[in-house]
N, CA, C and O of each residue as an XYZ file, in Angstrom:
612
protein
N       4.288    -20.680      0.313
C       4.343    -19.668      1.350
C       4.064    -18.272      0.767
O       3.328    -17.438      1.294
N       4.689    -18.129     -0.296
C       4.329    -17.159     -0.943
C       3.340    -16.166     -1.210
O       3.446    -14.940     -1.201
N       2.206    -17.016     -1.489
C       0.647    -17.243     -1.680
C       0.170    -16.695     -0.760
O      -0.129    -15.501     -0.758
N       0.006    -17.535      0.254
C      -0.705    -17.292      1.965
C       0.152    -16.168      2.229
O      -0.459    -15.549      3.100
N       1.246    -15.531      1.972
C       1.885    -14.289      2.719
C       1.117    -12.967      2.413
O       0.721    -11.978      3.029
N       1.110    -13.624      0.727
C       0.463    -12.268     -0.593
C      -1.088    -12.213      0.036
O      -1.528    -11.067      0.131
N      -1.925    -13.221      0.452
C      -2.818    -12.848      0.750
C      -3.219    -12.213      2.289
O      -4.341    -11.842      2.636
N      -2.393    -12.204      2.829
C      -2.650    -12.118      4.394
C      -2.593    -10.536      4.241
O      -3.569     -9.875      4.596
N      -1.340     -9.855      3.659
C      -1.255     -8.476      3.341
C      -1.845     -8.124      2.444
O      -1.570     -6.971      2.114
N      -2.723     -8.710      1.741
C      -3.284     -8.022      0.925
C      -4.570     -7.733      2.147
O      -5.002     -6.580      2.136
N      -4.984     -8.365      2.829
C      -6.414     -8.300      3.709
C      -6.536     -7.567      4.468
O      -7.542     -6.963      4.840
N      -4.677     -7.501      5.057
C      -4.380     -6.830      6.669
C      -4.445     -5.198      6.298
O      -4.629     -4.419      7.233
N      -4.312     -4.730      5.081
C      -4.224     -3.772      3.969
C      -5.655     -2.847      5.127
O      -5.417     -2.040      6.025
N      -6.770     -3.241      4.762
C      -7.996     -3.038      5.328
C      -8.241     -3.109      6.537
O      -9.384     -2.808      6.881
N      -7.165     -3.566      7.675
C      -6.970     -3.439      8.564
C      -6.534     -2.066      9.354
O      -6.924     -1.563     10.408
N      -5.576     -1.692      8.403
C      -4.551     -0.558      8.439
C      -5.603      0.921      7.926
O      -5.893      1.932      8.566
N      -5.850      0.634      6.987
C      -6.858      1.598      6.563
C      -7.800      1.976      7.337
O      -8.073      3.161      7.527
N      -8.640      0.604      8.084
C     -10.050      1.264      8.715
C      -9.268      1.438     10.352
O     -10.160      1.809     11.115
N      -8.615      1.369     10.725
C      -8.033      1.578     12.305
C      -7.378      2.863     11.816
O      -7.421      3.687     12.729
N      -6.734      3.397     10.627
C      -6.439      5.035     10.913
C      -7.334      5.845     10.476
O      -7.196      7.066     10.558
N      -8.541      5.175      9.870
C      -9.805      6.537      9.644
C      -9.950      6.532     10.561
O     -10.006      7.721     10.876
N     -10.191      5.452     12.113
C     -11.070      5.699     13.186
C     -10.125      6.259     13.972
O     -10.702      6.741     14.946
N      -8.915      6.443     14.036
C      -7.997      7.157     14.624
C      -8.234      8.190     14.387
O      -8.598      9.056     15.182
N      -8.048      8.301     13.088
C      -8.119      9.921     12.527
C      -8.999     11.111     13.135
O      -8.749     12.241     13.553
N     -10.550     10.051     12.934
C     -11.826     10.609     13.033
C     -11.472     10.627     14.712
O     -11.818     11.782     14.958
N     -11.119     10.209     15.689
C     -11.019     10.165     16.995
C     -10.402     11.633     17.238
O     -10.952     12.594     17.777
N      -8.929     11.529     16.617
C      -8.425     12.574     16.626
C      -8.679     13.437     16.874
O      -8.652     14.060     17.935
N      -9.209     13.800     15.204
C     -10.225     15.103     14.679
C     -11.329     15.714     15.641
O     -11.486     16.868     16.040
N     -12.048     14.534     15.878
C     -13.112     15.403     17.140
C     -13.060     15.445     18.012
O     -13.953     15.978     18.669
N     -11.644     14.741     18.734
C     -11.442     14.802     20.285
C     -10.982     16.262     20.016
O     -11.688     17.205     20.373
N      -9.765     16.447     19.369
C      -9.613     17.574     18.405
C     -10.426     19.126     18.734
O      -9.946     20.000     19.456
N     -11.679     19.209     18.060
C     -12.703     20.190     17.642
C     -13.181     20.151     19.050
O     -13.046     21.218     19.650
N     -13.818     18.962     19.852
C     -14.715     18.882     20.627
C     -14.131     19.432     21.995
O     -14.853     19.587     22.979
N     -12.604     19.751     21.988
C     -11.745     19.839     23.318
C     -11.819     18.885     24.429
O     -11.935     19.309     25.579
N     -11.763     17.689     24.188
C     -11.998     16.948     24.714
C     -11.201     15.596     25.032
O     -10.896     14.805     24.140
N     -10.850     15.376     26.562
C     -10.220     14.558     27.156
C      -9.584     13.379     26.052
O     -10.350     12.844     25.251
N      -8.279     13.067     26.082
C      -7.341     12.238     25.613
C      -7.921     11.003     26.405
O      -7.731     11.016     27.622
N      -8.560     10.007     25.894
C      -9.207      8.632     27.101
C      -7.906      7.475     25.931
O      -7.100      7.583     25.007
N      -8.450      6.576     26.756
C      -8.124      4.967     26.557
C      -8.056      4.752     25.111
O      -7.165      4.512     24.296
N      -9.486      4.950     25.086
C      -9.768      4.720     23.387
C      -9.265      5.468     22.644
O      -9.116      5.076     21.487
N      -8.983      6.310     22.871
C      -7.948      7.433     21.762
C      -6.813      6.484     22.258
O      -7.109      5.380     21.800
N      -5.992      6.410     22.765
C      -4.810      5.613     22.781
C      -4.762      4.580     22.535
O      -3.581      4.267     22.385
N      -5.728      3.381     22.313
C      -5.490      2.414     21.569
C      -5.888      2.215     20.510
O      -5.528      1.278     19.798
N      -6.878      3.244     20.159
C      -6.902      3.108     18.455
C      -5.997      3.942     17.587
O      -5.959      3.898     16.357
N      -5.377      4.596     18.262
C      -3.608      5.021     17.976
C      -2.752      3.859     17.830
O      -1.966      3.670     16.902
N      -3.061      2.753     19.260
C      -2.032      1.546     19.126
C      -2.175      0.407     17.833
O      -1.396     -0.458     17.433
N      -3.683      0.869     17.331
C      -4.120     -0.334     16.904
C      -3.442     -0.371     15.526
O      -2.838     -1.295     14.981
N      -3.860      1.644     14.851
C      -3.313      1.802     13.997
C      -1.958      1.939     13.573
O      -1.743      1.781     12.372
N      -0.694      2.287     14.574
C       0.540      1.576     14.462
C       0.823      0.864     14.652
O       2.000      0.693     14.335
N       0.165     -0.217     15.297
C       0.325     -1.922     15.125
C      -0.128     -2.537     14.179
O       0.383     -3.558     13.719
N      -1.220     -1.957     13.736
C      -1.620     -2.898     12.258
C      -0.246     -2.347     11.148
O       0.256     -3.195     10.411
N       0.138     -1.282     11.126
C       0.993     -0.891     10.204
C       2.354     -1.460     10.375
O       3.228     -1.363      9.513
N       2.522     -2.125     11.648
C       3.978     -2.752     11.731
C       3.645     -3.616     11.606
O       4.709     -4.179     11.350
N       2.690     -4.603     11.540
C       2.412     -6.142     11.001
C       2.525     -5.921      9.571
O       3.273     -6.714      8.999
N       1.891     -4.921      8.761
C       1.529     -4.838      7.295
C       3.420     -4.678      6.798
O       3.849     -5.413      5.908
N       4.507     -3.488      7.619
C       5.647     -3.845      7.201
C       6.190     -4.916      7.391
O       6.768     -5.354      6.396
N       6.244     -5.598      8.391
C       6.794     -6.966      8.433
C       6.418     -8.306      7.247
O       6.974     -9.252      6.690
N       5.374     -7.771      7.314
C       4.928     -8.948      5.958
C       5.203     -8.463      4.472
O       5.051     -8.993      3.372
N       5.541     -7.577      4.782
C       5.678     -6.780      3.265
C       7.372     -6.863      3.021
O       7.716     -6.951      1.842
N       8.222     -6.846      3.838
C       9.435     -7.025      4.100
C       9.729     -8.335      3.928
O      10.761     -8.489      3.274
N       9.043     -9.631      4.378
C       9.089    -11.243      4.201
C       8.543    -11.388      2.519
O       8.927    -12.179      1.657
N       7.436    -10.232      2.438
C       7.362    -11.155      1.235
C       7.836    -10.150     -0.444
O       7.410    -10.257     -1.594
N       8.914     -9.202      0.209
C      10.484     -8.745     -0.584
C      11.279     -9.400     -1.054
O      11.880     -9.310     -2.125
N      11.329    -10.316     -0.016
C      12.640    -10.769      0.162
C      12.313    -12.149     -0.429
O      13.276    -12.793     -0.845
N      10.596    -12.912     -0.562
C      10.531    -14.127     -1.208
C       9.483    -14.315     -2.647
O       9.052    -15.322     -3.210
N       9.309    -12.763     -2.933
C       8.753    -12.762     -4.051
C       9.737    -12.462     -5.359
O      10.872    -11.993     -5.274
N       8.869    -12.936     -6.918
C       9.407    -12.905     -7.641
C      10.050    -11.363     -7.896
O      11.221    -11.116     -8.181
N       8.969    -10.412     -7.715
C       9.896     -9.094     -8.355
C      10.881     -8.338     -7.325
O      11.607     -7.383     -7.601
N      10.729     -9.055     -5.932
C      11.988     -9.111     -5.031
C      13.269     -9.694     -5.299
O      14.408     -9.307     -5.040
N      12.807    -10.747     -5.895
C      14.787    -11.470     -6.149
C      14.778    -10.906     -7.213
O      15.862    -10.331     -7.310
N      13.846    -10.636     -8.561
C      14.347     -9.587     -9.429
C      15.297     -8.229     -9.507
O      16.110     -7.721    -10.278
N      14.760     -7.996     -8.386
C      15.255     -6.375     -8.014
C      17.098     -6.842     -7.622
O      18.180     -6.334     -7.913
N      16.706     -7.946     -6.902
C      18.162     -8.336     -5.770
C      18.978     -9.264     -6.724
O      19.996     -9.851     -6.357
N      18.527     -9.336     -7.792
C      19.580     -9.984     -8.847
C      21.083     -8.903     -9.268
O      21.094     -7.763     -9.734
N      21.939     -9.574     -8.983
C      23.228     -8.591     -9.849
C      22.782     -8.548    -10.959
O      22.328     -9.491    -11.607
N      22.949     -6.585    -11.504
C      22.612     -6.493    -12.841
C      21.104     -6.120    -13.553
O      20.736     -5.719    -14.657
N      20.543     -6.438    -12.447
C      19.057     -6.501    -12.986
C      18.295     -5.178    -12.189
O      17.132     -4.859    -12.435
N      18.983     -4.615    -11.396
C      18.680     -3.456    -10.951
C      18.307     -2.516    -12.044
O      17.316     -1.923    -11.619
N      18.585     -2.090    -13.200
C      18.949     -0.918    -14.341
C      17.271     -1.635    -14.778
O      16.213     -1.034    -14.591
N      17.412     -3.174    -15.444
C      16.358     -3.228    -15.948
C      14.612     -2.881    -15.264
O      13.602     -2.435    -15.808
N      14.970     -3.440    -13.528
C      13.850     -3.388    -12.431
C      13.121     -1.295    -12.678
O      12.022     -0.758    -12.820
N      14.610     -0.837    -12.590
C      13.979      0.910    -12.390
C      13.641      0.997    -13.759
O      13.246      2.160    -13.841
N      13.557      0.555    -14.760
C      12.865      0.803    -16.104
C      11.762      0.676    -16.622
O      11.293      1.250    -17.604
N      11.032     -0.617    -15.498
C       9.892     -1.139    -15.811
C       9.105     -0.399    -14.997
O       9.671     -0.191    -13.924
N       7.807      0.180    -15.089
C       7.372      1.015    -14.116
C       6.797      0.057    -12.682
O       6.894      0.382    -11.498
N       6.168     -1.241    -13.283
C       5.598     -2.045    -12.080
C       6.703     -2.677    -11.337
O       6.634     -3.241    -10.245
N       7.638     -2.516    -12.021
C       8.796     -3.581    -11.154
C       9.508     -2.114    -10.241
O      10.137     -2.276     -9.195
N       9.322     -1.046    -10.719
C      10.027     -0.308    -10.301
C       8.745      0.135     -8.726
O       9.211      0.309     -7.600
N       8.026      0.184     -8.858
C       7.046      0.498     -8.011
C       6.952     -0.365     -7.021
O       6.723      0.221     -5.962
N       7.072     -2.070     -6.862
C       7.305     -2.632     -6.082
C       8.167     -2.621     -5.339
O       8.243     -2.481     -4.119
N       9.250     -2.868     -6.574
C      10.854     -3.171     -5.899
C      11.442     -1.720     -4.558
O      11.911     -1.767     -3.421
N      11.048     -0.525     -5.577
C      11.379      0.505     -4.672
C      10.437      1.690     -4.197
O      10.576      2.317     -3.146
N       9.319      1.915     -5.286
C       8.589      3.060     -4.763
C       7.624      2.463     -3.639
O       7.751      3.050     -2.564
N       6.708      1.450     -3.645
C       5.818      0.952     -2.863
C       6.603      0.874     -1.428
O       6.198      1.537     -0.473
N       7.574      0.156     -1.347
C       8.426     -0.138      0.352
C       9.135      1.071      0.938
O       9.553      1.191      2.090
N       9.212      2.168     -0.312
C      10.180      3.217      0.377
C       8.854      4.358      1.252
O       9.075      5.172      2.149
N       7.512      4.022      0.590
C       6.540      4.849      0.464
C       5.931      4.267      1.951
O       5.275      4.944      2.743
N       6.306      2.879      2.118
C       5.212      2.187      3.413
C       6.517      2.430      4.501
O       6.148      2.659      5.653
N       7.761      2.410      4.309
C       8.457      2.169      5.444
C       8.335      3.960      5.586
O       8.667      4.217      6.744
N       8.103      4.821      5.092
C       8.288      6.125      5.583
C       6.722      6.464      5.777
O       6.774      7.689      5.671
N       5.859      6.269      5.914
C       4.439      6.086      6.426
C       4.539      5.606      7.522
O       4.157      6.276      8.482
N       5.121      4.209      7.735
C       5.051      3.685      9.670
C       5.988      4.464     10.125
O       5.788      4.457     11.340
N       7.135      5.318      9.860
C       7.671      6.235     10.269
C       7.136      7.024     10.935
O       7.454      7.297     12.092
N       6.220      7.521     10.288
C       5.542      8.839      9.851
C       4.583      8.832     11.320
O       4.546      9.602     12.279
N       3.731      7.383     10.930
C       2.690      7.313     11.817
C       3.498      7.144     13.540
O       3.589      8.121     14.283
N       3.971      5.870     13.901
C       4.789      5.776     15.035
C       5.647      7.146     15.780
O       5.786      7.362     16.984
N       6.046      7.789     14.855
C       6.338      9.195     15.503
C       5.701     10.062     16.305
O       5.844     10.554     17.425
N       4.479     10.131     14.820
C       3.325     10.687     15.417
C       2.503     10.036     16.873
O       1.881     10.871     17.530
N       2.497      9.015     17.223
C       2.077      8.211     18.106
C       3.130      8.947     19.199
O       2.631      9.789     19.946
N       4.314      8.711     19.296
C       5.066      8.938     20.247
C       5.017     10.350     20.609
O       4.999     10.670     21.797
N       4.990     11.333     19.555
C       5.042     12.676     19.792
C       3.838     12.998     20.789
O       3.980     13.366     21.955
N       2.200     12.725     19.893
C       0.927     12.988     20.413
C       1.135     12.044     22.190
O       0.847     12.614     23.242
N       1.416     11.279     22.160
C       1.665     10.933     24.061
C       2.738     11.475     24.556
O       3.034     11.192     25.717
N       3.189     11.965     24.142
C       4.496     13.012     25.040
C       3.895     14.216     25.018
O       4.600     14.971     25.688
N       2.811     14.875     24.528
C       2.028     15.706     24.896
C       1.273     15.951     26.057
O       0.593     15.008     26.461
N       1.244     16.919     26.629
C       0.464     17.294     28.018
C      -0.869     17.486     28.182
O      -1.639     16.841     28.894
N      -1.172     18.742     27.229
C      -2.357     18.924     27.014
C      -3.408     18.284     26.006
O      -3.285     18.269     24.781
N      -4.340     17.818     26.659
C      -5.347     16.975     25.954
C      -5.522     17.159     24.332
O      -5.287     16.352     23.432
N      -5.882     18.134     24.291
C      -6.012     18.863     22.783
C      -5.058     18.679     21.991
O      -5.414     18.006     21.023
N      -3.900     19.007     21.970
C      -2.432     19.105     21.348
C      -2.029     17.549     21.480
O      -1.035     17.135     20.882
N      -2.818     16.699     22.274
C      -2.555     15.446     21.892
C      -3.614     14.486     20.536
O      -3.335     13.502     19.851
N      -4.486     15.090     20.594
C      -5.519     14.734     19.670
C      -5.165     15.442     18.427
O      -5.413     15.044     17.289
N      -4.535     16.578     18.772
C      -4.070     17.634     17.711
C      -2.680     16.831     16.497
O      -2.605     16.541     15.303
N      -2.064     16.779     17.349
C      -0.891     15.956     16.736
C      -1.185     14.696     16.298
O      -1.017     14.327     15.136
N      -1.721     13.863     17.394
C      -2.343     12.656     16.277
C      -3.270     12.738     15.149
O      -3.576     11.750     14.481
N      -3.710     13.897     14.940
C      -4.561     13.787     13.855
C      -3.875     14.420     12.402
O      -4.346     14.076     11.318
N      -2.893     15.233     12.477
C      -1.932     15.177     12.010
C      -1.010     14.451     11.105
O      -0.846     14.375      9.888
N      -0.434     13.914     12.240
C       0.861     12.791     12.107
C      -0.163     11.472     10.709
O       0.131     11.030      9.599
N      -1.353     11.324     11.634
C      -1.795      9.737     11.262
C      -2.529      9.817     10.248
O      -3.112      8.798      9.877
N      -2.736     11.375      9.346
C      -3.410     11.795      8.229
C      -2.379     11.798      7.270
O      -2.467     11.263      6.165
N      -1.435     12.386      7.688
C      -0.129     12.134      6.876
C       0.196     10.654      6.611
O       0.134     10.055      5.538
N       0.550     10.205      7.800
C       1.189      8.537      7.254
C      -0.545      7.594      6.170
O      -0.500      6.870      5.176
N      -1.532      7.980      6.814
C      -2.468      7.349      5.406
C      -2.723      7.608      4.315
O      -3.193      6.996      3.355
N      -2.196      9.102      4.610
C      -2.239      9.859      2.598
C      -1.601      8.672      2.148
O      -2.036      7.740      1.471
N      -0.325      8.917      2.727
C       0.999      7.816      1.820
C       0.377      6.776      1.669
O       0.207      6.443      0.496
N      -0.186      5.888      2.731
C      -0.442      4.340      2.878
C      -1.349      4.385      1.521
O      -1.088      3.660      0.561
N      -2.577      5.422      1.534
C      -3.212      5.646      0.314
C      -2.873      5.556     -1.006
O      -3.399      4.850     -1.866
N      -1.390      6.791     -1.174
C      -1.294      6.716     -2.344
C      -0.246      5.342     -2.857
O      -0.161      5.029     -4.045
N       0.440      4.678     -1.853
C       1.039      3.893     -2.218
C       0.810      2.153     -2.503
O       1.621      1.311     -2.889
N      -0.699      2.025     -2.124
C      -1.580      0.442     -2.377
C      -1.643      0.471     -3.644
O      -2.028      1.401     -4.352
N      -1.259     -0.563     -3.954
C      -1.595     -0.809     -5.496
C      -3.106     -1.465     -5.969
O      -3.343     -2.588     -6.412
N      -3.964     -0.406     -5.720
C      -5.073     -0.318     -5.689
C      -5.837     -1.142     -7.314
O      -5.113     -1.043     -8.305
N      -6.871     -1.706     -7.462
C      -6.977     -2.580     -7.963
C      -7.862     -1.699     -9.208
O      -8.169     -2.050    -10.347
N      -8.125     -0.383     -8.445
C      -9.264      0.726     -9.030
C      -8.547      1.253    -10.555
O      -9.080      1.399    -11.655
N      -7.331      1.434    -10.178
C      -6.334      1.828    -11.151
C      -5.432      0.675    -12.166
O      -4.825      0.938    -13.204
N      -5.528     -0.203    -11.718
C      -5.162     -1.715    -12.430
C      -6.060     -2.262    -12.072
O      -6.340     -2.549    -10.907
N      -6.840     -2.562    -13.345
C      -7.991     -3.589    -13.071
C      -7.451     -4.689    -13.058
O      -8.205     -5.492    -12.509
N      -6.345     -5.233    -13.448
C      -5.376     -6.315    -13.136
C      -5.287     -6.723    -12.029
O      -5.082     -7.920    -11.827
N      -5.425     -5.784    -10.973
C      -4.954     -6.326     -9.739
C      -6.355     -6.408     -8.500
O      -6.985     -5.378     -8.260
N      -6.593     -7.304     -8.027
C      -7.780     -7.292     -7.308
C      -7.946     -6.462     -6.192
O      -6.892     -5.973     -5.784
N      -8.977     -6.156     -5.569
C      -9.069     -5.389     -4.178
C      -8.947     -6.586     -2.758
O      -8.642     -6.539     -1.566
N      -9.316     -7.431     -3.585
C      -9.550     -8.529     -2.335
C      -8.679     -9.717     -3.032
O      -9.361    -10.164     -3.954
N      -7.434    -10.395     -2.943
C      -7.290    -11.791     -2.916
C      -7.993    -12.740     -2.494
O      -7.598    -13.900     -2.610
C-alpha cells in the first residue's frame, strides 16, 4: 500500500502545481484586465484547493504508514528524527509547510468569494494562491536538488 500511496502523491504533486499556475494566471489577469469574476475563475480556484486537499490527505495516510513516519512516532526517536536533516524535513518541516499552504490557499478561496467586487476578488485570489504555491514550491522535495529523488515515480 505503501508504494501505490507514494506514487499517487508523488503525480497528484503536478496536479496541484499546474491548477494553481492556472489559477494564479486567471487571477492575475482577471486582476489587470478588470474583469468579471466568471465560473471559470471559480472553479479553477476549486480545482486548485481540491487538488491540495487530496495531496494533504494522502500525505497524512502516508505519515502515518511510512517508514520515516513511525520513525518520527517512535518513543525516543524524536531527538534522533530532528537531527537528521531528511528525516527532519519529512517528519516535520515538509507536513508543517503543506498543512499551512492548504491553509493558506482555502482561506484565500473563501476570502476572494466573500468578496463583492469583481476585481478584489481576482485580487485576493491571486494573492492568497501565490502565497500557498511559493510554500507548496519550496516545500516538494524536488528531485532537482536531490538527484536521489525522482521527479516522476
Amino acid at each position: 500500500m505503501y508504494p501505490t500511496l507514494l506514487l499517487i502523491h508523488s503525480w497528484t504533486r503536478w496536479l496541484v502545481l499546474i491548477f494553481g499556475l492556472i489559477a494564479i494566471f486567471r487571477a492575475f489577469s482577471g486582476w489587470q484586465s478588470r474583469r468579471p469574476f466568471t465560473g471559470a475563475d471559480n472553479g479553477m480556484g476549486a480545482s486548485f484547493v481540491g487538488s491540495m486537499h487530496l495531496q494533504l490527505l494522502l500525505g497524512l495516510i502516508l505519515y502515518f504508514i511510512s517508514p520515516v513516519g513511525a520513525k518520527a512516532l517512535e518513543n525516543g526517536a524524536a531527538a534522533a528524527v530532528m537531527k537528521d536533516a531528511a528525516g527532519r524535513f519529512f517528519a516535520v518541516e515538509h507536513m508543517v509547510g503543506m498543512i499551512l499552504a492548504v491553509i493558506i490557499a482555502q482561506v484565500g478561496r473563501i476570502i476572494s468569494k466573500k468578496a463583492t467586487d469583481p476585481v478584489l476578488k481576482h485580487k485576493k485570489a491571486f494573492i492568497w494562491f501565490t502565497v500557498a504555491l511559493i510554500i507548496v514550491v519550496l516545500m516538494i522535495p524536488w528531485g532537482i536538488w536531490n538527484p536521489a529523488r525522482p521527479m516522476f515515480r
